[in-house]
C-alpha positions as CSV (number, residue, x, y, z in Angstrom):
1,X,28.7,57.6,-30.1
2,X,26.0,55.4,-28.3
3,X,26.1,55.6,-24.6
4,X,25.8,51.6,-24.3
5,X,29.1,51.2,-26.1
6,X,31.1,53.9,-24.7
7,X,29.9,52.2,-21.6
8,X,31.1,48.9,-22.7
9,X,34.7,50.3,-23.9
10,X,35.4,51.9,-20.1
11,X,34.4,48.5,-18.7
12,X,36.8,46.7,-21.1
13,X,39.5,49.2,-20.3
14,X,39.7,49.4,-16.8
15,X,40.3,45.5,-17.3
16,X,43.0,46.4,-19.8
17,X,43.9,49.9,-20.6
18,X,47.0,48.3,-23.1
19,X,44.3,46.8,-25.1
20,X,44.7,46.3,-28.9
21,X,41.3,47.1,-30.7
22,X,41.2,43.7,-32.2
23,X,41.1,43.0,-28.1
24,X,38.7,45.6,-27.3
25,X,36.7,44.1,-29.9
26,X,36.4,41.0,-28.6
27,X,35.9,41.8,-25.1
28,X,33.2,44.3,-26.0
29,X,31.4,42.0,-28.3
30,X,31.3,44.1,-31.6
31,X,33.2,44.8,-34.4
32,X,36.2,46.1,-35.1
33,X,34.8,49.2,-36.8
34,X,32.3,49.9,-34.1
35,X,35.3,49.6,-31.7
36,X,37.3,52.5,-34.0
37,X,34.7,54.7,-33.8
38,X,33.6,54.5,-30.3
39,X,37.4,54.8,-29.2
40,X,37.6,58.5,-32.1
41,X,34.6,59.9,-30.9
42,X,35.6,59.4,-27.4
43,X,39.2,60.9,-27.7
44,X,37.3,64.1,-29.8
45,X,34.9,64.6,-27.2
46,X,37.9,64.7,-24.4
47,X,37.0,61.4,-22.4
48,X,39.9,59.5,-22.9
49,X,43.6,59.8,-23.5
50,X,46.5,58.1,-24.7
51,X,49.3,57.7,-22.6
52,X,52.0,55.4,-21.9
53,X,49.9,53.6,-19.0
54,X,47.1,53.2,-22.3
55,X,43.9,54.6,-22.6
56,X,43.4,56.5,-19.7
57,X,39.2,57.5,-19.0
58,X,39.8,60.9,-18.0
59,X,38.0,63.4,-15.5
60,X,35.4,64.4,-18.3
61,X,35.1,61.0,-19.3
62,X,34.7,59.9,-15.5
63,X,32.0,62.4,-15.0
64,X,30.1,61.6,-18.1
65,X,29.7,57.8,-17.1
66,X,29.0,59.0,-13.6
67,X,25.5,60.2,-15.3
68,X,24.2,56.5,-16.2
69,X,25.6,55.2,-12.8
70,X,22.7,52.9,-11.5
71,X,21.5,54.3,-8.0
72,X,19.9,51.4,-6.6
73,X,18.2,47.4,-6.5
74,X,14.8,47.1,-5.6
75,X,13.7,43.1,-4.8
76,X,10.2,42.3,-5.5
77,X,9.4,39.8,-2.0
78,X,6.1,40.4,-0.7
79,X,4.3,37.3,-2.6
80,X,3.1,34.4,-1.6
81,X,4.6,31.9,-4.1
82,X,1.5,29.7,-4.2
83,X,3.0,26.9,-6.9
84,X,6.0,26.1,-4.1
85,X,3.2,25.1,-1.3
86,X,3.8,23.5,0.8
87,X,7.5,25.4,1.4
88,X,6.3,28.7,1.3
89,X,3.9,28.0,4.1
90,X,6.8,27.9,6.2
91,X,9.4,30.2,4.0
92,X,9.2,32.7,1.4
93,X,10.0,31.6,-2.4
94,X,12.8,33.8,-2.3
95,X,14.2,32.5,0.9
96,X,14.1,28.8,-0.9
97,X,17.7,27.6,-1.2
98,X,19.2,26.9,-4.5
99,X,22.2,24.8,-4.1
100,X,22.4,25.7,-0.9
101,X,22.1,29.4,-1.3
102,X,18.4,31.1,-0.7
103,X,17.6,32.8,-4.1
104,X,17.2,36.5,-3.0
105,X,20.1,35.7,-1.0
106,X,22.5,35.1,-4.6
107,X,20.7,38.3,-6.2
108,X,22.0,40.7,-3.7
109,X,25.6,39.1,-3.8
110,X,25.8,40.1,-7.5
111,X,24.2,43.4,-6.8
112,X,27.0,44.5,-4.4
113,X,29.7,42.6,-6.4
114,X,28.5,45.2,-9.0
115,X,29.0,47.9,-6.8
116,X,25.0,48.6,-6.2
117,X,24.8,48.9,-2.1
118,X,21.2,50.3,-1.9
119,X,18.9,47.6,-2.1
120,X,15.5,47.6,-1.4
121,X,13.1,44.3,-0.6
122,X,9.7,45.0,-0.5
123,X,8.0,42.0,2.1
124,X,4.9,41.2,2.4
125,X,4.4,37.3,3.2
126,X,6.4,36.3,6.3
127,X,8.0,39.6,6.0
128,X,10.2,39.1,9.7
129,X,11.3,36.1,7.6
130,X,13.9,38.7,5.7
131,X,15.0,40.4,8.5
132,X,18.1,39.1,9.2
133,X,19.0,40.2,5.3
134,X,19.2,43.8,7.1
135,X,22.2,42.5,9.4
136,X,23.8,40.8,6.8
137,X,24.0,42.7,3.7
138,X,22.5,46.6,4.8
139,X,19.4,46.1,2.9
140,X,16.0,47.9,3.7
141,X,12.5,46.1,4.1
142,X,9.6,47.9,3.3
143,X,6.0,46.0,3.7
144,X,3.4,46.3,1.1
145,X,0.5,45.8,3.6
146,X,-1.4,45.1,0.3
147,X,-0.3,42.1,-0.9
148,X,-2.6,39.5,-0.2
149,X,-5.0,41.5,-2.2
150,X,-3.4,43.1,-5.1
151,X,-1.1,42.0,-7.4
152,X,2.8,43.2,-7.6
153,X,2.4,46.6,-9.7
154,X,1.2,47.9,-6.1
155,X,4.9,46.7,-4.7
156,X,6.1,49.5,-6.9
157,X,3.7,51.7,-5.6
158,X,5.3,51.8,-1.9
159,X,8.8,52.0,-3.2
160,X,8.0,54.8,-5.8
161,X,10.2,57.2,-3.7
162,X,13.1,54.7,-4.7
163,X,12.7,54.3,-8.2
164,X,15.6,56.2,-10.0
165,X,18.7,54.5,-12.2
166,X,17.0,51.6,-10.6
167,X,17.2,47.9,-11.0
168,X,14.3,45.9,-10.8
169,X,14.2,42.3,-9.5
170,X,11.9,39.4,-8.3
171,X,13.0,37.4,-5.3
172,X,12.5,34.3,-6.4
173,X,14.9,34.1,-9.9
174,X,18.2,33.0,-10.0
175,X,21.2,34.2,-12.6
176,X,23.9,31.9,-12.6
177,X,26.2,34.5,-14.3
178,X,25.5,38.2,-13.4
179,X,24.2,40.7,-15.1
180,X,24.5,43.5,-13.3
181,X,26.9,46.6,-13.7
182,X,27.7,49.6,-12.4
183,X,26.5,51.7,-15.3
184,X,23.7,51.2,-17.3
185,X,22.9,53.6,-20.5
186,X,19.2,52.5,-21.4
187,X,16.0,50.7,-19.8
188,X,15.9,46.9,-20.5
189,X,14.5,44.0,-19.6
190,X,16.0,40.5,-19.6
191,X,14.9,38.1,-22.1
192,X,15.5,34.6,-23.2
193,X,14.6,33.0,-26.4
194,X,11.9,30.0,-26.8
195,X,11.2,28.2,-29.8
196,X,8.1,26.9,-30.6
197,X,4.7,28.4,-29.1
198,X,5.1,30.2,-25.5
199,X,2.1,31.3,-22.9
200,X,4.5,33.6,-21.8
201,X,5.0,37.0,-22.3
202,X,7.2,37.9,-25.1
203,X,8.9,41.5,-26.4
204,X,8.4,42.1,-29.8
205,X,11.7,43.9,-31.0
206,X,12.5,46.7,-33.4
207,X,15.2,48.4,-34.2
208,X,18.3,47.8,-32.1
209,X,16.3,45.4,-29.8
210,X,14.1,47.9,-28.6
211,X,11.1,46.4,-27.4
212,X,7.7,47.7,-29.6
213,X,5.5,45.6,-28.7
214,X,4.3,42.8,-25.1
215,X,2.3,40.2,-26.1
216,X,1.1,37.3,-23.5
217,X,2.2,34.1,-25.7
218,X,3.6,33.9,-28.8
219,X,5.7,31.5,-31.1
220,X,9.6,31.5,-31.4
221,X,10.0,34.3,-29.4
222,X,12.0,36.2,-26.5
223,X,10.6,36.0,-23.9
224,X,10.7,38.5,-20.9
225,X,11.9,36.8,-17.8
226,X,14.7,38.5,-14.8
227,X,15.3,41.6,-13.9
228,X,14.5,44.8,-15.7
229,X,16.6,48.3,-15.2
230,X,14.9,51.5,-15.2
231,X,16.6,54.8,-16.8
232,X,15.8,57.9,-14.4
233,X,13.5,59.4,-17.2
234,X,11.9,55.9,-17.5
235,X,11.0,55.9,-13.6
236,X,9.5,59.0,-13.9
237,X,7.1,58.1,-16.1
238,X,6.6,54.7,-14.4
239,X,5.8,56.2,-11.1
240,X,2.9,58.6,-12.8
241,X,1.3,55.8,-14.3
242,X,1.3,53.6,-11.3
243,X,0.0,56.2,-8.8
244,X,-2.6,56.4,-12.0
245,X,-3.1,52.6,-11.9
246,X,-3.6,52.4,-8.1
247,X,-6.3,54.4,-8.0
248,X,-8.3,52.5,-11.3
249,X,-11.2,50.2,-10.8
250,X,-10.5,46.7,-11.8
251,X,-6.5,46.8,-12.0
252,X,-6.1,44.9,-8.3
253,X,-5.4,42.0,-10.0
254,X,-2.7,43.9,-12.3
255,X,1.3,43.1,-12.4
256,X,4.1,46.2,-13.3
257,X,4.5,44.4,-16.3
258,X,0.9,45.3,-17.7
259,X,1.6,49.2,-16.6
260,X,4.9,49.0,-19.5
261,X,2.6,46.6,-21.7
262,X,0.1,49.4,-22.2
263,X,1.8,51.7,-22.3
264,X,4.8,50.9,-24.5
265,X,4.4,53.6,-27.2
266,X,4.5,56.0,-24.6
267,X,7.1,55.3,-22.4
268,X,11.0,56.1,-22.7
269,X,12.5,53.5,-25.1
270,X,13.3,49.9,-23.5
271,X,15.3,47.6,-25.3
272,X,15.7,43.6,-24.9
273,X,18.8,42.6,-23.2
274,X,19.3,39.8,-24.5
275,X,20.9,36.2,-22.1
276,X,22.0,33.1,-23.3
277,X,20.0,29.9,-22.3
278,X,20.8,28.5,-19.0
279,X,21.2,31.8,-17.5
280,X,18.2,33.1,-15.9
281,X,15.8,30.7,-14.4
282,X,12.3,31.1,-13.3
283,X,11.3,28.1,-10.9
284,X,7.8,27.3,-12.4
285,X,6.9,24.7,-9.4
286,X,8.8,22.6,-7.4
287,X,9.0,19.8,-10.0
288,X,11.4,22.4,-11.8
289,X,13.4,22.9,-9.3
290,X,14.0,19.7,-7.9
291,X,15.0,19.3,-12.2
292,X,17.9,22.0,-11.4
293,X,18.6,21.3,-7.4
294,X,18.3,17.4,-6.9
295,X,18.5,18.0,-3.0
296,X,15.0,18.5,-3.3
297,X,14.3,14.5,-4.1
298,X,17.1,13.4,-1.5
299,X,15.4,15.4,1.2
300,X,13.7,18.0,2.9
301,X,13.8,20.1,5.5
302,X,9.7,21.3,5.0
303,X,7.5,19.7,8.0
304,X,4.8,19.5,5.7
305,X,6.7,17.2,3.5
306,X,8.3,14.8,5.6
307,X,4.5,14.0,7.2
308,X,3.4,13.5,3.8
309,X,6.4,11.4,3.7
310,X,6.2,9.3,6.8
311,X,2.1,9.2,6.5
312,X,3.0,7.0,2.9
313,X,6.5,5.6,3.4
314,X,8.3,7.5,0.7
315,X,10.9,9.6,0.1
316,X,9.7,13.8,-0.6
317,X,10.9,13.1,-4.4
318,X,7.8,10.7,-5.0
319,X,5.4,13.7,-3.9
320,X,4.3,15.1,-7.4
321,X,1.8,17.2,-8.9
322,X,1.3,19.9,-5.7
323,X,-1.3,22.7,-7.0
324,X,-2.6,25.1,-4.1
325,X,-6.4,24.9,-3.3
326,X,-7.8,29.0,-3.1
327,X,-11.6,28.2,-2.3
328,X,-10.6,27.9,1.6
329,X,-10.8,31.1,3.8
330,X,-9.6,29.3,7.0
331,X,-7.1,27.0,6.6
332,X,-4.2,26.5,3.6
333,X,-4.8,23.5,1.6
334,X,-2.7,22.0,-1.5
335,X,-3.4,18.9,-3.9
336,X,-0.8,16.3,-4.2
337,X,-0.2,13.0,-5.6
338,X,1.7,9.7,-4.7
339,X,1.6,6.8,-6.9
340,X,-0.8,8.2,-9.6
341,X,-3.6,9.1,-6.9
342,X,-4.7,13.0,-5.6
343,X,-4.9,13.9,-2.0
344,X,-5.4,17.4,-0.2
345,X,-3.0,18.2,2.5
346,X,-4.9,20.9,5.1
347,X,-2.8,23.0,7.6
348,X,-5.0,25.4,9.7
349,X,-5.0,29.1,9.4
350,X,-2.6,31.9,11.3
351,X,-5.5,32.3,14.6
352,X,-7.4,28.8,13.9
353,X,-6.4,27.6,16.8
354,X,-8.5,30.0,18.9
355,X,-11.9,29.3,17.0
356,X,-11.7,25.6,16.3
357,X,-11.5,22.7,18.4
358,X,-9.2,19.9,16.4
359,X,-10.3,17.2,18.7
360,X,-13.9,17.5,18.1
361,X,-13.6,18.1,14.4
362,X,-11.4,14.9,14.0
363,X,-14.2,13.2,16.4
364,X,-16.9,14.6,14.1
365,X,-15.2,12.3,11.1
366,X,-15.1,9.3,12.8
367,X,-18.8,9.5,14.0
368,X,-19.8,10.0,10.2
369,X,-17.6,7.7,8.3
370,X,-19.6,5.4,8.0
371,X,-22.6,7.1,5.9
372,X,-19.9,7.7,2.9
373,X,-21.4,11.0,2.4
374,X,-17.4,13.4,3.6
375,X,-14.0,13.1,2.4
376,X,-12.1,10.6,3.0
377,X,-9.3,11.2,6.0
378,X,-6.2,9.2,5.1
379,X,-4.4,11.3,8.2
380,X,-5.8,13.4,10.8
381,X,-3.4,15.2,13.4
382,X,-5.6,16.9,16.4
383,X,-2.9,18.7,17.8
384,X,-1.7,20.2,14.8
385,X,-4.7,20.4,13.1
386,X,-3.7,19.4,10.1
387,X,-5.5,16.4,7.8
388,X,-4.6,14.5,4.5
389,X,-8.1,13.4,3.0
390,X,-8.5,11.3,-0.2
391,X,-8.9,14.2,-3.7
392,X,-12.3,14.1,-5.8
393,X,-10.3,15.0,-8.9
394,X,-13.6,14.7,-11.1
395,X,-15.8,16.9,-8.5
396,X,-16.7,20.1,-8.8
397,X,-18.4,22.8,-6.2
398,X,-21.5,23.3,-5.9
399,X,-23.3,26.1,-7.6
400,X,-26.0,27.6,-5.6
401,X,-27.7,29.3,-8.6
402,X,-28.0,25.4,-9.9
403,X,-31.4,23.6,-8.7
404,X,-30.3,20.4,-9.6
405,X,-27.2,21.5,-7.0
406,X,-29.6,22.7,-4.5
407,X,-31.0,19.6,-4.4
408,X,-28.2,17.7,-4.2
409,X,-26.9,19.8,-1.1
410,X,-30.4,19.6,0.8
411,X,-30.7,15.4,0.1
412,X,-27.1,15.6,1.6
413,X,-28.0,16.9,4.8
414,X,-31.6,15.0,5.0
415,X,-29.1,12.4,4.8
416,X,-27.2,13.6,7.4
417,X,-29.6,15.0,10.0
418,X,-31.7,11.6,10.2
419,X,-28.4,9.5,10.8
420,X,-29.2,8.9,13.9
421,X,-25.4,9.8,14.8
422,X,-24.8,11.6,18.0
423,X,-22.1,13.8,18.6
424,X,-21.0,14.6,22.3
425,X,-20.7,18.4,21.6
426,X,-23.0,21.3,20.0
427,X,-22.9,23.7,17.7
428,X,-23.3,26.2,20.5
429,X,-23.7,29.5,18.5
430,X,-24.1,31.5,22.1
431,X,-20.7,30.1,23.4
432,X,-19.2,30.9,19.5
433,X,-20.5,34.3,19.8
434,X,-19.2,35.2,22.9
435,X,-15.4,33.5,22.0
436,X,-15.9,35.1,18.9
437,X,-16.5,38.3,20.4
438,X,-14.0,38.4,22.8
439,X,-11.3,37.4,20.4
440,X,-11.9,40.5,18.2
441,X,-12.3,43.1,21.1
442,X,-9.2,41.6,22.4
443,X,-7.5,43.2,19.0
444,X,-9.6,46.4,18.9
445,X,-11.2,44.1,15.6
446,X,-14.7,45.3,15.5
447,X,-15.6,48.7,13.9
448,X,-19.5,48.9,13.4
449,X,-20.3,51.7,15.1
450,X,-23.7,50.0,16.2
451,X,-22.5,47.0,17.4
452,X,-23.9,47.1,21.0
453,X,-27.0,47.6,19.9
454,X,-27.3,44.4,17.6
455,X,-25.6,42.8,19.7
456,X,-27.9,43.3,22.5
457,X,-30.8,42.3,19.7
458,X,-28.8,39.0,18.8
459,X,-29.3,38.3,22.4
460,X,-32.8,38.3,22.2
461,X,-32.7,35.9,19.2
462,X,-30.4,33.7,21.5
463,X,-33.4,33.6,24.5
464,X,-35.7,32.8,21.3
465,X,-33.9,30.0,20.1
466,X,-33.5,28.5,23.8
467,X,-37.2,28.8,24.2
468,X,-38.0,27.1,21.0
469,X,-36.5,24.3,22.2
470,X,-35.3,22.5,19.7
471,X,-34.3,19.1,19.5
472,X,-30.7,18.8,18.0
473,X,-29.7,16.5,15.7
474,X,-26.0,16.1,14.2
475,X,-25.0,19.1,11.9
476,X,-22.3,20.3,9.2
477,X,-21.9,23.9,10.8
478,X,-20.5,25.4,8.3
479,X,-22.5,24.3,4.9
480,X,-21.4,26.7,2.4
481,X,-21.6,25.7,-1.5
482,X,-17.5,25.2,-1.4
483,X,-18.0,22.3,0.9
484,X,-19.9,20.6,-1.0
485,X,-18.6,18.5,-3.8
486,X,-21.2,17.6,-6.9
487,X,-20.0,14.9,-9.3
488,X,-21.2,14.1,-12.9
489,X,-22.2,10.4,-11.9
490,X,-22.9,9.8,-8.1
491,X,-23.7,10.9,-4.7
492,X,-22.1,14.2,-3.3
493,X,-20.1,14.8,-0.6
494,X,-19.7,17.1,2.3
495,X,-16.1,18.3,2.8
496,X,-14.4,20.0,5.8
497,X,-16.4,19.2,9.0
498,X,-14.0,21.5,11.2
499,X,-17.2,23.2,12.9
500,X,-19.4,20.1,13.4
501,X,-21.7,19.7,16.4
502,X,-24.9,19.1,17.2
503,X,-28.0,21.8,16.5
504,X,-30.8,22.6,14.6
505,X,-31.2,20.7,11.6
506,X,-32.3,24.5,10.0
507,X,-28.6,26.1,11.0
508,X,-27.2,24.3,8.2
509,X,-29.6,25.5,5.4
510,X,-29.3,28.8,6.6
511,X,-25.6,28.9,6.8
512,X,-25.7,27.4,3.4
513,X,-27.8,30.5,2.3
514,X,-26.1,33.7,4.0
515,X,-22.3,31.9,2.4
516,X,-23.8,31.8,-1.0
517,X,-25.1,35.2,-0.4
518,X,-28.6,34.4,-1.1
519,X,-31.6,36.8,-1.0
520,X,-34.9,35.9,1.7
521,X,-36.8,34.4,-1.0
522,X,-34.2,32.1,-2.8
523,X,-33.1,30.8,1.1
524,X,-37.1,30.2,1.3
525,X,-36.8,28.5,-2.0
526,X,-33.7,26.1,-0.5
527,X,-36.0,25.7,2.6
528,X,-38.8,24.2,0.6
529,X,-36.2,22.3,-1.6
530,X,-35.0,20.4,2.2
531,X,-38.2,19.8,3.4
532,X,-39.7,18.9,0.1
533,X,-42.6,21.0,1.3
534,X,-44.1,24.1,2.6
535,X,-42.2,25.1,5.6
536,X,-44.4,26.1,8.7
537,X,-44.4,29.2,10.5
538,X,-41.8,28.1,13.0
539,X,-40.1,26.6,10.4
540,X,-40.1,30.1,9.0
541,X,-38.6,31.4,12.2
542,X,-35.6,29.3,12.6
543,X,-34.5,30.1,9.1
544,X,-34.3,33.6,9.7
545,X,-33.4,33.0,13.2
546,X,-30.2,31.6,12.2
547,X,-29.5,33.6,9.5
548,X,-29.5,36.9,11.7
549,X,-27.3,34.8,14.5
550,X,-25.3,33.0,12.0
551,X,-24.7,36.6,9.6
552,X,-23.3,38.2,13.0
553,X,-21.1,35.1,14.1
554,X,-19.2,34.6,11.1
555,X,-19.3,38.9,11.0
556,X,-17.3,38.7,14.2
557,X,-15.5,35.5,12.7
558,X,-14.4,37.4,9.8
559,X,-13.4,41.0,11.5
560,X,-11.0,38.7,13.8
561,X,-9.4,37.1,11.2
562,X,-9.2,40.5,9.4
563,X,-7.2,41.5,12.7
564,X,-4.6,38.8,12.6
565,X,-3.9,39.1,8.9
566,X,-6.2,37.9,5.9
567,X,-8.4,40.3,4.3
568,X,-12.0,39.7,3.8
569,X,-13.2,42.3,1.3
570,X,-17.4,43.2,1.6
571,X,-17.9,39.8,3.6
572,X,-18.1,41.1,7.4
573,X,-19.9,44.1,5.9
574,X,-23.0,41.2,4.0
575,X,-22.4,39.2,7.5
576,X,-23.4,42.2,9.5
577,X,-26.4,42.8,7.0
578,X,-27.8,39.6,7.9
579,X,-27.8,40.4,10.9
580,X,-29.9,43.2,11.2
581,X,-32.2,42.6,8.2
582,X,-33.2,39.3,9.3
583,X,-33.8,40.5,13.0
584,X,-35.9,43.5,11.5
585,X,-38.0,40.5,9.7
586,X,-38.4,38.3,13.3
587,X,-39.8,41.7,15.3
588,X,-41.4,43.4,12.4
589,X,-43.5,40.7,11.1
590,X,-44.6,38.9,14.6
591,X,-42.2,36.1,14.6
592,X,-40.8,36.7,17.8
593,X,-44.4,37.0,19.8
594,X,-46.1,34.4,17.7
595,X,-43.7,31.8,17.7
596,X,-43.5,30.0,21.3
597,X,-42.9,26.0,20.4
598,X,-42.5,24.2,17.6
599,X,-45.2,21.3,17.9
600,X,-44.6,19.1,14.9
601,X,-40.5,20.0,14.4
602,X,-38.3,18.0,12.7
């Protein structure tokens, strides 16, 4: 007697212990042989009983189902659920309403209609978003602090403690009939069968639907998609592998999926659980759920989408074709389209508003227009801070390891230095630093343990640059290679001109440099490229001047931002390096005694 269909039989009796086989049959879904066997074995083996009330499950019986009894839920929530931008800047996927119910919100529902009361959500983007789920249904949060920078296997890994007879779900499915019980014999996944080709990943099945094999795409197959349910034995296993897993080079990028993938062979048997189409949805993008929820084209209730909206005159259901932009570090950006033509939608950054002034950037726009060399602003909002600009669809970033890009970029900002525009503020890297600085110590932020030292020295560059005495002319301020746009046919363009102001012509190739990560001789190289010559001593000296001050602005920059939330990997570490190495180079090779004006400047 199989577990699964002894299972099956109690469930169909406690609905009707005066059942007929013929009835048992059909409400177990198998034959009527499988159905006399199941109910034989189960009378030998002292689980159930005839009486005049029926079949009765009796204490035996009762304890032996008690051993598949599922223990608890856990709900996958910590993601950012980048294809629903703009909503899940303001809500989590999971938290989106489906017919007027949030999706996570309809999962736990049929978990406790199933009798399963522990459930566990692990949060990660806008985790205080899910906390009111606590008061309402008894569930507990736990935060991967992780995942902004690792993929969901890691979710598992800080829940490991929980994973028993466990259910597995994502937060952002949604089952319209469930599929949960109270007991559960083997490990499964959900699956759902696609004809024709699939990029999705699909279970290969052997005998009795267990799965032998994961494959990412396939043709006429069933695919894996909703929950999964983890056997005790199968849980074991799983959390060896993924304690394994979080400690391996190169698996950050890795979902739980990949863990049972590779390991198939070995693992405790899973087996296909097999739904019926139209049961379990995944919500690709927002175009697919608007297909299943039509409230989405009547209206919305996202701020992002109603100025998109009233900016064009239209209704949120003629917004189309919303992909998230990832090259950005300070602000969240998303591509859109109305009436067959892209746009980018900008909203700043959690802490932006400390470290940029809207108002100037938005002035810094208006100054440049004219010489066709930025995006195009179709909206601009100062007090927000947010900006809808015209898309290049046909551009591409520059590549600083290009020449022909190089030259592109320094031709540019020739372009843009001998404007002749005027801006009414600076690039003020001293005032930067010291807002900079005091923003990070304000959060305990900084953690080189020779910071007062180069900071100190980055002061001495500062009373170097004032007596150089530069004359400033209108600058990018931050002219890194994802700013720039290069085309096939045409001129470039300079994107994003939120730290605008006026400087030193040379800040701008060297900021270019450190942001591509560039070595001394290669930002020499880029020098030559913008002058279209030798450089000069002094010329020499503001390169290097402002890639030691720029490498320990955007080092503070960056451990600030680290402080209220988005991880910056090895880049404060290569900021700080600037820093240092190219002050070494200024007092070690004479710069800073030899270099006292710069006749002949640009």
């Amino acid at each position: 007697m199989k577990p699964e269909h002894f299972l099956s039989l109690c469930s169909a009796l406690e609905d009707n212990p005066l059942a007929t086989q013929r009835e048992l049959s059909s409400a177990m879904g198998v034959s009527l042989g499988l159905v006399n066997s199941t109910v034989n074995k189960a009378l030998d083996a002292g689980y159930l009983s005839i009486g005049e009330q029926g079949v009765i499950l009796t204490k035996a019986g009762q304890e032996y189902r008690e051993t598949f009894q599922v223990d608890n839920a856990i709900i996958l929530a910590a993601g950012f659920g980048s294809r629903f931008v703009p909503y899940t800047y303001e809500t989590p996927k999971g938290l989106l309403k489906v017919k007027g119910v949030p999706m996570v919100e309809r999962q736990i529902t049929q978990l406790k209609e199933a009798g399963i009361n522990e459930i566990i959500i692990v949060v990660g983007h806008l985790k205080e978003s899910f906390d009111y789920l606590i008061d309402k249904y008894g569930v507990q949060l736990v935060y991967n602090r992780e995942y902004a920078t690792k993929n969901n296997f890691v979710s598992l890994y800080y829940v490991q403690e929980h994973l028993k007879n466990t259910y597995l779900l994502v937060s952002d499915h949604w089952i319209n009939d469930s599929i949960f019980q109270r007991f559960e014999a083997k490990s499964w996944y959900s699956c759902v069968y696609v004809e024709g080709p699939t990029s999705e990943w699909a279970a290969k099945p052997g005998p009795r639907d267990r799965i032998d094999e994961i494959t990412i795409g396939g043709n006429d197959d069933w695919v894996i998609l909703g929950p999964a349910y983890f056997t005790e034995d199968f849980s074991r296993d799983m959390v060896e592998l993924i304690n394994t897993h979080y400690v391996t080079p190169g698996t950050d990028n890795d979902y739980w999926e990949d863990i049972v993938k590779d390991n198939i062979d070995t693992l405790p048997p899973m087996f296909m659980n097999k739904q019926v189409a139209g049961n379990v949805f995944e919500f690709e993008n927002l175009e697919e759920l608007r297909v299943f929820d039509d409230s989405y084209n009547r209206e919305s209730t996202n701020d992002t989408m109603n100025q998109i909206a009233e900016t064009f005159g239209i209704t949120p259901d003629m917004v189309y074709g919303i992909e998230p932009l990832k090259d950005g570090v300070t602000n969240l950006s998303f591509v859109f389209h109305v009436d067959h033509q892209g746009y980018v939608f900008r909203t700043p950054g959690s802490g932006t508003n400390k470290l940029i002034n809207r108002f100037q950037e938005k002035a810094a726009y208006e100054a440049i227009s004219s010489l066709g060399i930025s995006d195009e602003i179709v909206r601009f909002d100062a007090d927000h801070g947010t900006k809808i600009t015209k898309h290049f669809g046909e551009a591409r970033l520059a590549d600083p390891t290009n020449i022909d890009d190089l030259r592109e970029v320094a031709r540019l900002l020739r372009s843009l230095h001998t404007s002749g525009v005027s801006l009414e503020f600076d690039f003020d890297i001293r005032a930067m630093i010291s807002n900079y600085r005091l923003l990070a110590e304000d959060v305990h932020a900084i953690r080189f343990s020779d910071f007062d030292q180069v900071a100190q020295n980055m002061e001495t560059l500062l009373e170097f640059k004032d007596r150089l005495g530069v004359s400033p002319v209108v600058c990018h301020g931050e002219c890194e290679h994802t700013n720039v746009l290069i085309f096939d046919q045409g001129p470039g363009k300079l994107i994003d001109w939120e730290y605008a102001g006026m400087a030193d012509p040379i800040l701008d190739i060297a900021t270019f440099g450190i942001q591509a990560l560039m070595g001394r001789s290669q930002m020499e190289d880029f020098l030559r490229i913008y002058l279209e010559g030798e450089p000069t001593s002094e010329e020499l000296a503001r390169l290097y001047l402002y890639v030691a001050l720029g490498g320990f602005l955007w080092s503070i920059w960056a451990e600030y931002r680290q402080a209220v939330g988005q991880e910056f990997g090895e880049f404060p570490l290569k900021m700080y390096r600037y820093a240092k190495d190219y002050f070494s180079i200024l007092s070690n090779e004479g710069y800073l005694d030899e270099v006292t004006s710069l006749e002949g400047a640009t």
